[in-house]
VOPAGU-2260 file (C-alpha; in pm, 1 decimal, decimal comma):
REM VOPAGU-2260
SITE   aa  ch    i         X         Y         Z
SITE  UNK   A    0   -2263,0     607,0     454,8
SITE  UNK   A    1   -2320,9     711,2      99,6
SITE  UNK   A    2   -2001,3     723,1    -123,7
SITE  UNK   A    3   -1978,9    1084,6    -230,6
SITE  UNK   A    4   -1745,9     985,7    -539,0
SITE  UNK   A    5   -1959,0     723,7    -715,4
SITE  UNK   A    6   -2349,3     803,6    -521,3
SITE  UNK   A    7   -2504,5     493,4    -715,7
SITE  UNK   A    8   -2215,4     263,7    -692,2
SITE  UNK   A    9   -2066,6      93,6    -332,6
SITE  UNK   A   10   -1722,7      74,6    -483,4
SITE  UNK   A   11   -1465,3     344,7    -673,0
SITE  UNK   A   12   -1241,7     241,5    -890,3
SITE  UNK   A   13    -922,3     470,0    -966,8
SITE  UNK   A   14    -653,5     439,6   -1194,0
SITE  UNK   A   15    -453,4     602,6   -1405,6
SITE  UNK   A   16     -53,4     665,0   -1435,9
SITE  UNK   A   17     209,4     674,7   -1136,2
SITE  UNK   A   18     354,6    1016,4   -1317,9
SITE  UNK   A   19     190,1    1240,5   -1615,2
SITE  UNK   A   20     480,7    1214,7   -1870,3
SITE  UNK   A   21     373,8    1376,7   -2198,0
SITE  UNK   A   22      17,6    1459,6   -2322,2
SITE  UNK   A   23      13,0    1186,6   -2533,6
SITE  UNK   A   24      79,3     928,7   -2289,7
SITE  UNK   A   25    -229,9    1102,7   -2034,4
SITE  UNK   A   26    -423,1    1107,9   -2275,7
SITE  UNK   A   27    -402,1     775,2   -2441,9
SITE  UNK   A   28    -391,1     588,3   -2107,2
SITE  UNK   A   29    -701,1     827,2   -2015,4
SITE  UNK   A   30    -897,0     679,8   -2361,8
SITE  UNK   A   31    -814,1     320,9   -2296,5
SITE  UNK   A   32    -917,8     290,0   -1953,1
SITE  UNK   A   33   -1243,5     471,1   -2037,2
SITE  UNK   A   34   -1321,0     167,4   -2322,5
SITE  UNK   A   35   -1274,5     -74,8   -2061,9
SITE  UNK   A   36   -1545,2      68,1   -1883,1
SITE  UNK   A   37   -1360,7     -26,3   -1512,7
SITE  UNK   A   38   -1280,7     302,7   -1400,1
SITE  UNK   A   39   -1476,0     582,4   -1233,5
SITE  UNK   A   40   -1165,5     849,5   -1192,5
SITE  UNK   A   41    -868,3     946,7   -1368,9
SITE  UNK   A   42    -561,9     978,0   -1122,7
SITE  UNK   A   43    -181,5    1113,4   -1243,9
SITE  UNK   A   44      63,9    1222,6   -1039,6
SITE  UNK   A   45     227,9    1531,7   -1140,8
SITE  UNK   A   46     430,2    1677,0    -829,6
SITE  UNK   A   47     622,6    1384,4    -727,7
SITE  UNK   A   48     813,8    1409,4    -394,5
SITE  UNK   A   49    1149,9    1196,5    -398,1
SITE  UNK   A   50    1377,3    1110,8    -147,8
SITE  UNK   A   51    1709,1    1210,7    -319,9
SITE  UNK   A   52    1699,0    1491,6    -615,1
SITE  UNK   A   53    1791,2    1427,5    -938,5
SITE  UNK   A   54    1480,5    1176,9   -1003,2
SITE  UNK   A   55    1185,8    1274,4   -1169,3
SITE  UNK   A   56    1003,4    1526,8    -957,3
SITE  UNK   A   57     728,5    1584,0   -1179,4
SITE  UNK   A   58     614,3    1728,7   -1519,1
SITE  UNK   A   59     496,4    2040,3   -1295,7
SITE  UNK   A   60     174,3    2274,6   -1397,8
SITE  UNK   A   61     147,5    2183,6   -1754,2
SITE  UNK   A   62      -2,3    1875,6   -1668,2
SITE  UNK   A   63    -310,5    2023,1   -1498,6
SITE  UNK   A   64    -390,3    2124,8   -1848,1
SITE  UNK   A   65    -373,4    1747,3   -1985,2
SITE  UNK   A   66    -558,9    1631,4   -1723,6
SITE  UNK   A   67    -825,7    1892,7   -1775,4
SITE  UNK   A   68    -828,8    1783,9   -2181,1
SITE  UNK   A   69    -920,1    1395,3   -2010,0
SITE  UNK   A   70   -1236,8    1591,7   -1840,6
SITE  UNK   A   71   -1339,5    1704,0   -2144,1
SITE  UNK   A   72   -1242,1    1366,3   -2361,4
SITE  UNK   A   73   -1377,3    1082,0   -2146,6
SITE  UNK   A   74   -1632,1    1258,6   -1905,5
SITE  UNK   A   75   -1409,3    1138,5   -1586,9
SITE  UNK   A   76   -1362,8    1352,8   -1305,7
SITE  UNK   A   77    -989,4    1389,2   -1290,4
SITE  UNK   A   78    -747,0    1341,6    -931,7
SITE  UNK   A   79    -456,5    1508,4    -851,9
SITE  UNK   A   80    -183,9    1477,3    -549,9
SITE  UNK   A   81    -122,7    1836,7    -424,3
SITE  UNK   A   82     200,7    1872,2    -107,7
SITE  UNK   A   83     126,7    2237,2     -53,3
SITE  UNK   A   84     -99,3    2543,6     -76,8
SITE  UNK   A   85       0,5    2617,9    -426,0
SITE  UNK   A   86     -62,1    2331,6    -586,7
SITE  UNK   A   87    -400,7    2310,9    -418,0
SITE  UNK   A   88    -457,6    2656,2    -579,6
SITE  UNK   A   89    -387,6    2572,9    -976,7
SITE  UNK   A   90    -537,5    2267,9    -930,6
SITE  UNK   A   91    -873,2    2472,7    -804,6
SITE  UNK   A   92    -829,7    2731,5   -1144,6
SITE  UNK   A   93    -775,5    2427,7   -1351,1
SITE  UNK   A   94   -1120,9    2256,9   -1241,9
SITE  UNK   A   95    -939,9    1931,9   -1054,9
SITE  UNK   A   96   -1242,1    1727,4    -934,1
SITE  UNK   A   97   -1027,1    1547,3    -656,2
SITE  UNK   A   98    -753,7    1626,7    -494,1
SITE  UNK   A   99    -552,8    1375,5    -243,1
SITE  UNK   A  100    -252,7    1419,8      -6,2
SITE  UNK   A  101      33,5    1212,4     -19,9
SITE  UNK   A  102     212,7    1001,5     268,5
SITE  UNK   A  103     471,2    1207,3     268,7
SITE  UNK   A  104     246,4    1499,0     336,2
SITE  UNK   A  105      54,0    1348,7     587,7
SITE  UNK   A  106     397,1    1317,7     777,3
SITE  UNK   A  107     373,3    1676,1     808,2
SITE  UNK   A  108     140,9    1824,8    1034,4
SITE  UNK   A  109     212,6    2196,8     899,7
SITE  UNK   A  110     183,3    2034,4     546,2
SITE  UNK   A  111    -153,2    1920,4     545,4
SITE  UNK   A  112    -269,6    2246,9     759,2
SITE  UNK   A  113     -84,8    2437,7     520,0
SITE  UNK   A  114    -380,6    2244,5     228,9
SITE  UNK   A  115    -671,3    2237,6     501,9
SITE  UNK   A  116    -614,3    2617,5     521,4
SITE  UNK   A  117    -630,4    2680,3     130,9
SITE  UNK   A  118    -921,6    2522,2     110,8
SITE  UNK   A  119   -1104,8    2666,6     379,3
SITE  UNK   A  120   -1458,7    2786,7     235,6
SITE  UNK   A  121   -1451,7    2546,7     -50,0
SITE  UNK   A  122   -1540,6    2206,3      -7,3
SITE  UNK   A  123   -1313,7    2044,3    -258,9
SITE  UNK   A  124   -1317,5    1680,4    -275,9
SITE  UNK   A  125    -947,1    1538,4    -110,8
SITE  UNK   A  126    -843,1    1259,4      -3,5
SITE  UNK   A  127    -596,7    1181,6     271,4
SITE  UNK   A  128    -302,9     874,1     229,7
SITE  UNK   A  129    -157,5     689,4     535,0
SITE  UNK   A  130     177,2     847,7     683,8
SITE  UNK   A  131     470,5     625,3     566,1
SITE  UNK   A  132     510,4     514,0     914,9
SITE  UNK   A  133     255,7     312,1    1119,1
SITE  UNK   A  134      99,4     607,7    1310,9
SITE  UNK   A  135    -246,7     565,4    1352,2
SITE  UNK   A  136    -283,0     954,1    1529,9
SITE  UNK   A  137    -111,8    1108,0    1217,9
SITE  UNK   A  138    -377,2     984,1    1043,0
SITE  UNK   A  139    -656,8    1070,6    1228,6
SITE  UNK   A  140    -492,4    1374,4    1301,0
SITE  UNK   A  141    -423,8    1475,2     909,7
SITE  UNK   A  142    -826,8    1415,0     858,8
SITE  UNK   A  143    -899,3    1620,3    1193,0
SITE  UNK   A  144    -752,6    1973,4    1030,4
SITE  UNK   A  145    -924,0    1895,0     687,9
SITE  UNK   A  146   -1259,0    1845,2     892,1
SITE  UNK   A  147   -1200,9    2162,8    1116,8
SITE  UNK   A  148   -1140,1    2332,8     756,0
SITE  UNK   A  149   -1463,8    2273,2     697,1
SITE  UNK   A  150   -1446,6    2013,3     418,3
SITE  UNK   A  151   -1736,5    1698,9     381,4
SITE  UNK   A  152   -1610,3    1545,3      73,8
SITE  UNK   A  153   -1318,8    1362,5     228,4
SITE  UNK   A  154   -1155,5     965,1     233,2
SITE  UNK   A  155    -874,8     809,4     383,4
SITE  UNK   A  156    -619,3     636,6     123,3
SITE  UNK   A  157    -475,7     308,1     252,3
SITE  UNK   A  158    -112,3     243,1     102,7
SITE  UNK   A  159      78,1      31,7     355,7
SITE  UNK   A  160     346,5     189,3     541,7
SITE  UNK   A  161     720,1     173,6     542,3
SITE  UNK   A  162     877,0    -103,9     775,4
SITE  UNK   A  163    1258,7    -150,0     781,7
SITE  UNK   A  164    1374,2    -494,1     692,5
SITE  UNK   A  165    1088,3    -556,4     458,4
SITE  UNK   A  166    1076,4    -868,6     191,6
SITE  UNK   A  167     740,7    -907,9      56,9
SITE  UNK   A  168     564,6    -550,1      21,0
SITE  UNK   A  169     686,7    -258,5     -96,7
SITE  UNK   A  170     521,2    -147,7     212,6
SITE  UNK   A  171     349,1    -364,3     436,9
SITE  UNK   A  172     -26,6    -323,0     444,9
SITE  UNK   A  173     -80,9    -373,5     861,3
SITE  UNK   A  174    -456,7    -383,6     740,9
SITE  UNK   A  175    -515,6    -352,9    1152,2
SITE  UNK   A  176    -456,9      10,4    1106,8
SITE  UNK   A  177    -633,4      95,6     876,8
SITE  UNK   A  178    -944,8     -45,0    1031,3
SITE  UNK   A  179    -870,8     105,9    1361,5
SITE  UNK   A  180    -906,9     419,3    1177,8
SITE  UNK   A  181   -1241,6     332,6     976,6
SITE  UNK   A  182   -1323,1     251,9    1364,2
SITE  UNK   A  183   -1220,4     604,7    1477,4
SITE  UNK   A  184   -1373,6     770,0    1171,9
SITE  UNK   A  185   -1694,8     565,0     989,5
SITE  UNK   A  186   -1776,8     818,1     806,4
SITE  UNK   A  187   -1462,6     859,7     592,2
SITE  UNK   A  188   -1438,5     680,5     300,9
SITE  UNK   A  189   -1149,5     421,4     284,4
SITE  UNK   A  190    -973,7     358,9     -44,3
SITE  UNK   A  191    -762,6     112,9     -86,9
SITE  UNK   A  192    -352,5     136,3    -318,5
SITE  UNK   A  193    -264,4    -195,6    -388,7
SITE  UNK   A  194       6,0     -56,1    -622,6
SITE  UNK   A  195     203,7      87,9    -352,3
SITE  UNK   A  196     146,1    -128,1     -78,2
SITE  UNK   A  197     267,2    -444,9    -360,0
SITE  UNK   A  198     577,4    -225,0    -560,8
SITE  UNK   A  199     494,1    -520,3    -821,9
SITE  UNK   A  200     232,6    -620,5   -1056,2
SITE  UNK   A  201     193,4    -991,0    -922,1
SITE  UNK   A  202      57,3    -881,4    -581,8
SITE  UNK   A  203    -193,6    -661,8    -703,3
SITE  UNK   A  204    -513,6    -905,5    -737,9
SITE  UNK   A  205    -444,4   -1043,7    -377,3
SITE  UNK   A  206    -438,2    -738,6    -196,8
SITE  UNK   A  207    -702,9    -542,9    -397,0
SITE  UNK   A  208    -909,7    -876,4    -281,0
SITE  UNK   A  209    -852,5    -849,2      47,5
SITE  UNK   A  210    -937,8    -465,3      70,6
SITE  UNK   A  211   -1255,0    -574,0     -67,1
SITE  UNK   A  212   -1305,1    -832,1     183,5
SITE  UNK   A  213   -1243,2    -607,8     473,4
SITE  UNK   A  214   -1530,7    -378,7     302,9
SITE  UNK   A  215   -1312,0    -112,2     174,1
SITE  UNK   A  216   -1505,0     182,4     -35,5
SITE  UNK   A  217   -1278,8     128,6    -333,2
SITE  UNK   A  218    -928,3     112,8    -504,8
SITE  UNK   A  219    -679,6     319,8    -638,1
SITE  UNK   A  220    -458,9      97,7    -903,3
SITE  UNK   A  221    -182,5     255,9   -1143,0
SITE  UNK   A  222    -202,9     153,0   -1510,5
SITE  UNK   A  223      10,8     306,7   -1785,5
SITE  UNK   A  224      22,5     236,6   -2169,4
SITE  UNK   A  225     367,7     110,3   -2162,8
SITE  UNK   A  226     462,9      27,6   -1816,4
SITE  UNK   A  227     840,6    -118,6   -1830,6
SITE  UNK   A  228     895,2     222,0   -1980,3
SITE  UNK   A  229     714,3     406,0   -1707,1
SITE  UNK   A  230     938,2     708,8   -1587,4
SITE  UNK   A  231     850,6     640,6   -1240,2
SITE  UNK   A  232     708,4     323,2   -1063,8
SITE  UNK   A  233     721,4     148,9   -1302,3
SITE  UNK   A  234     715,8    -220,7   -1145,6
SITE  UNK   A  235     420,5    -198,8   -1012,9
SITE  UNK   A  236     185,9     -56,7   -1315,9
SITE  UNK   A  237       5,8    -237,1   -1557,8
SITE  UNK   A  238    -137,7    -188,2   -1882,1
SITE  UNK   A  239    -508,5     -47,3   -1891,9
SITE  UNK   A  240    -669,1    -375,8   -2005,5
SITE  UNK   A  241    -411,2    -519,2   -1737,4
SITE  UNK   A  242    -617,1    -322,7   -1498,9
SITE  UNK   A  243    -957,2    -402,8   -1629,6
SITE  UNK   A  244    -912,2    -761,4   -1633,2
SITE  UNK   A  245    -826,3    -752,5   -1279,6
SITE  UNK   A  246   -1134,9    -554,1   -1169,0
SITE  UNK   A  247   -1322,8    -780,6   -1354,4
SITE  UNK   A  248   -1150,7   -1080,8   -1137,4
SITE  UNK   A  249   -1233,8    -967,9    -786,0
SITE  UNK   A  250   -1510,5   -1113,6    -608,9
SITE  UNK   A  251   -1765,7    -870,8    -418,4
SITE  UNK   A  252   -1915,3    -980,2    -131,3
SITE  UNK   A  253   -2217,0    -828,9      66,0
SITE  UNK   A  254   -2141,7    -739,2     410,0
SITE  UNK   A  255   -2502,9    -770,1     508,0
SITE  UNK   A  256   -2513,6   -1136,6     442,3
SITE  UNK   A  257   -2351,2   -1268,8     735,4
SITE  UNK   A  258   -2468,2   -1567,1     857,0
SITE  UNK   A  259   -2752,2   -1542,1    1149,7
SITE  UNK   A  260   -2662,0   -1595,2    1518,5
SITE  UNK   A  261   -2281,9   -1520,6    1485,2
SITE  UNK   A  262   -2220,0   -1262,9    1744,4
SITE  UNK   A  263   -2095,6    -980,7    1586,9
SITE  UNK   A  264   -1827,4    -844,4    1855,7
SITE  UNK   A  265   -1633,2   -1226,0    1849,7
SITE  UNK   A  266   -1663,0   -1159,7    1482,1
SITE  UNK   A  267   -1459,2    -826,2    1515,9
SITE  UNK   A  268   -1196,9   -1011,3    1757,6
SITE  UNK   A  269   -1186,7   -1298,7    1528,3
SITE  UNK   A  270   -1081,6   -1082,4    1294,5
SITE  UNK   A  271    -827,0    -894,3    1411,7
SITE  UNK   A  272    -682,3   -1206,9    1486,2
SITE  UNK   A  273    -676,5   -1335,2    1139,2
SITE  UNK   A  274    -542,1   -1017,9    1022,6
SITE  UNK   A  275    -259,2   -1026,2    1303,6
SITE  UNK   A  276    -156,9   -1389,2    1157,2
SITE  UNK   A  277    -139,0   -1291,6     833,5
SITE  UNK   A  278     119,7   -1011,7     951,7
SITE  UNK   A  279     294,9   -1293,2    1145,2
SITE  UNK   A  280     322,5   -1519,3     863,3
SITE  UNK   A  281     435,3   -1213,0     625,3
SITE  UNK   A  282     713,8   -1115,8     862,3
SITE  UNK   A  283     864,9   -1480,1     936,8
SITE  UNK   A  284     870,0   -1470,8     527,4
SITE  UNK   A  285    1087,0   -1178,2     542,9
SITE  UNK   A  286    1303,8   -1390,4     798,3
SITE  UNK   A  287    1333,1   -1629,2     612,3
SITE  UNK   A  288    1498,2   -1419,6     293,2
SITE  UNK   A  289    1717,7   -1291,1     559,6
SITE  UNK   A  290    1773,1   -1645,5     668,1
SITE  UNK   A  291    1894,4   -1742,6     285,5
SITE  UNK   A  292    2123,1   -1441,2     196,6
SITE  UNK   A  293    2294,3   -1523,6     560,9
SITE  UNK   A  294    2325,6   -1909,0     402,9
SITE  UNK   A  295    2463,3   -1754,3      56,4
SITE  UNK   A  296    2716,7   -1568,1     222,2
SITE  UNK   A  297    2826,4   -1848,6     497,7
SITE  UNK   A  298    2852,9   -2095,6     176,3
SITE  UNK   A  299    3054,2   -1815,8      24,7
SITE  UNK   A  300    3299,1   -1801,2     352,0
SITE  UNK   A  301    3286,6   -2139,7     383,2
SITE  UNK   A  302    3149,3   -2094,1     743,0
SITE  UNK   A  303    2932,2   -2344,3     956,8
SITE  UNK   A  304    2558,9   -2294,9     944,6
SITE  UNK   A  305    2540,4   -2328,3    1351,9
SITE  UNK   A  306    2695,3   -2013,2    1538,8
SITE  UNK   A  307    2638,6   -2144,2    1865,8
SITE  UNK   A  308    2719,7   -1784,6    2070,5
SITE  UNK   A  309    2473,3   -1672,3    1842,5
SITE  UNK   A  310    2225,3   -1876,5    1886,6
SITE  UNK   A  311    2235,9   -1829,8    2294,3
SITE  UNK   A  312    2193,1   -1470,7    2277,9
SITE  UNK   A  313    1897,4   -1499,7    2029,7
SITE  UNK   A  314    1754,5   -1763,1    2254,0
SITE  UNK   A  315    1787,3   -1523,3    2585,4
SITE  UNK   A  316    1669,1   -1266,4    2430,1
SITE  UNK   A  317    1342,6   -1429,0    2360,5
SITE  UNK   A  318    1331,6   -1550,7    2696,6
SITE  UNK   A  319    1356,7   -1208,6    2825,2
SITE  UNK   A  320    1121,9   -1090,6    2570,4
SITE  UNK   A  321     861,0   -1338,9    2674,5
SITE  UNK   A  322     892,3   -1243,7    3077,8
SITE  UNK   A  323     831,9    -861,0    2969,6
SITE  UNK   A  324     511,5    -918,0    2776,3
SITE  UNK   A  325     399,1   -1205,7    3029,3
SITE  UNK   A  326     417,9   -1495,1    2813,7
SITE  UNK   A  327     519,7   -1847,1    2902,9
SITE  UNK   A  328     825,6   -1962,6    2876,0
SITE  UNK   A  329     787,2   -2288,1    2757,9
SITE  UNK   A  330     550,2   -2125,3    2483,8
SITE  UNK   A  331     824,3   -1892,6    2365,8
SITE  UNK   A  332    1081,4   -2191,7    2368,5
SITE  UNK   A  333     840,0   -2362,6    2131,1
SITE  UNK   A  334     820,5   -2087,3    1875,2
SITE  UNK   A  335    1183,9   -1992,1    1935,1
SITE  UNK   A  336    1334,5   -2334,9    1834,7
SITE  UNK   A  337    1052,8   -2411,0    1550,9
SITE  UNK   A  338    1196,2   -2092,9    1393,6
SITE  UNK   A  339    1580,5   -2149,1    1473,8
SITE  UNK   A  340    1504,3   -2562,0    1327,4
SITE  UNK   A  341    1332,2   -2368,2     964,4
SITE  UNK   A  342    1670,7   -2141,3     939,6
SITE  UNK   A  343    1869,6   -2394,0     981,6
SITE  UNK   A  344    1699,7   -2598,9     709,6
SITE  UNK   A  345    1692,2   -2323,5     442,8
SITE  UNK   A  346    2031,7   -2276,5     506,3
SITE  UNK   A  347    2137,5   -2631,0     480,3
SITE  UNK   A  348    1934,5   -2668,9     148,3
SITE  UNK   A  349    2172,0   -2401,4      48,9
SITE  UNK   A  350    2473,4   -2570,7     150,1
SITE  UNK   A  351    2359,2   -2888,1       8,6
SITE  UNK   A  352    2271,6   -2737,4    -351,2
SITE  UNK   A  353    2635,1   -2615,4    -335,6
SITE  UNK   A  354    2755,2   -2889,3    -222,2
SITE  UNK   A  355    2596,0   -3127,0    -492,8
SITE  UNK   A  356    2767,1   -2854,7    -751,6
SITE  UNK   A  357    3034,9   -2911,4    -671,3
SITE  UNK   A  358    3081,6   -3284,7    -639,6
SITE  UNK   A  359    2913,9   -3283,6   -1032,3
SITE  UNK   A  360    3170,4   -3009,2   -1108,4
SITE  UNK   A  361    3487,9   -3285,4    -987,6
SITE  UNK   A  362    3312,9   -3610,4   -1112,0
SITE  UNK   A  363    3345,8   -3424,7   -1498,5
């Protein structure tokens, strides 16, 4: 499969600001990422859906005009996230070379018709994000209508997707899915947004590594000249010679060089088995914060660590749990205590820290 955005290159590199805020700051950020030579497309967000109103939504139309002035500055093709037909129209009058679709978006069904269907008869370059939720059909779905619209020059954006209860991602990457869908679709090229699966900078090497490992088509990384003062995002941007410095980091590995006599299809299940342990270790992370706020606030009440009703019904629901799927029980038990035993020690370490306070507080 030849990568329509960069024909002589294997990977794409994408960055540019979360949010267009002024001219001056598109511009500038537009100027320094071109010196640094690590970037093949200017991205800048400049409809920006938000949960509640009253956030920044979005400099609006005037910043089609900025990004057209980085065309003409730097020679980069210029990207643009578009929610509904008329959008997709001024960025079409205003010479956008990509377009892409936003989660959100791609939650709607009559959304991203609503795009496929203003773009019918002109195969503009867009690219399609994840859903915030884990559904692999929404996807695939999302990239069906833009296919049936008649459109060639498509990819799939990998950003993570929203889970409840989550500690270490801004959203978590489930890098299963995303393969499942390269499975589905081979032909689609699969970027990869380390800044919003992360929500910080110091994530952003790992995971753009491991995208590259899994053979990923590119990334999508969001650099601003000032980021602390970012007007949206701005945790997880980084300076344009931030950004450089990291793409210069990253190893690249050839997929063809696998070693001989390795059979391919245990490969694949090996895997997906790695990638299913990394999720496993992520989430029992995310217990584990749990685990210490609980210990905070029991050293606060002055409570015991062991709630033994507690603990029973955990236990039995495991138990249950395991019977369901068809596990063994003794298996379960295993797990079940190794992880009750770890909360009970991060809690205690609490409890002892306090404790030793204390006792250093009285002996002055």
């Amino acid at each position: 499969m030849m990568n329509w955005i960069t024909p002589n290159k294997k990977h794409t590199f994408i960055s540019g600001p979360c949010s267009a805020e002024t001219e001056g700051q598109v511009i500038e950020t537009a100027l320094r990422l071109k010196n640094t030579g690590s970037v093949d497309v200017f991205r800048a967000g400049i409809w920006k859906p938000r949960t509640r109103p009253g956030s920044f939504e979005g400099i609006g139309e005037i910043g089609l005009s900025w990004l057209k002035t980085v065309k003409e500055e730097t020679g980069l093709p210029v990207m643009v996230e578009v929610a509904r037909a008329s959008h997709v129209e001024m960025c079409l009058r205003q010479g956008i070379d990509i377009m892409w679709i936003g989660a959100r978006t791609t939650a709607n069904p009559f959304a991203v018709q609503e795009i496929a269907d203003a773009l019918k008869g002109i195969d503009q370059p867009i690219l399609l994000k994840n859903p915030i939720n884990p559904d692999l059909n929404l996807w695939l779905g999302g990239m069906e209508r833009l296919l049936k619209a008649g459109l060639t020059h498509i990819g799939a954006i990998h950003r993570g997707f929203s889970f409840t209860g989550e500690k270490i991602y801004r959203n978590r990457p489930q890098w299963q899915i995303a393969i499942d869908f390269k499975t589905e679709m081979p032909d689609v090229l699969m970027i990869c947004d380390p800044s919003h699966i992360c929500g910080n900078r110091t994530m952003l090497q790992q995971v753009a590594q491991k995208a590259l490992d899994l053979n990923f088509d590119g990334l999508m990384i969001e650099s601003h000249i000032t980021p602390d003062k970012a007007w949206s995002d701005a945790e997880q941007q980084v300076t344009p010679e931030a950004y450089a410095a990291m793409i210069d980091n990253l190893v690249f590995r050839d997929p063809q060089a696998a070693q001989s006599g390795i059979d391919p299809i245990l490969e694949h299940f090996r895997g997906q088995i790695d990638l299913i342990d990394e999720e496993i270790v992520s989430i029992l992370a995310s217990r584990m914060q749990v685990v210490q706020a609980i210990g905070n606030y029991k050293k606060d009440k002055r409570m015991t660590i062991l709630q033994a009703e507690r603990w029973k019904e955990i236990f039995q629901k495991y138990v249950d749990s395991a019977r369901q799927y068809g596990l063994g029980i003794e298996f379960i038990t295993d797990i079940v205590k190794a992880i009750h035993n770890e909360s009970i020690d991060q809690q205690e370490r609490i409890l002892s820290a306090s404790n030793k306070k204390i006792s250093s507080t009285t002996k002055k």
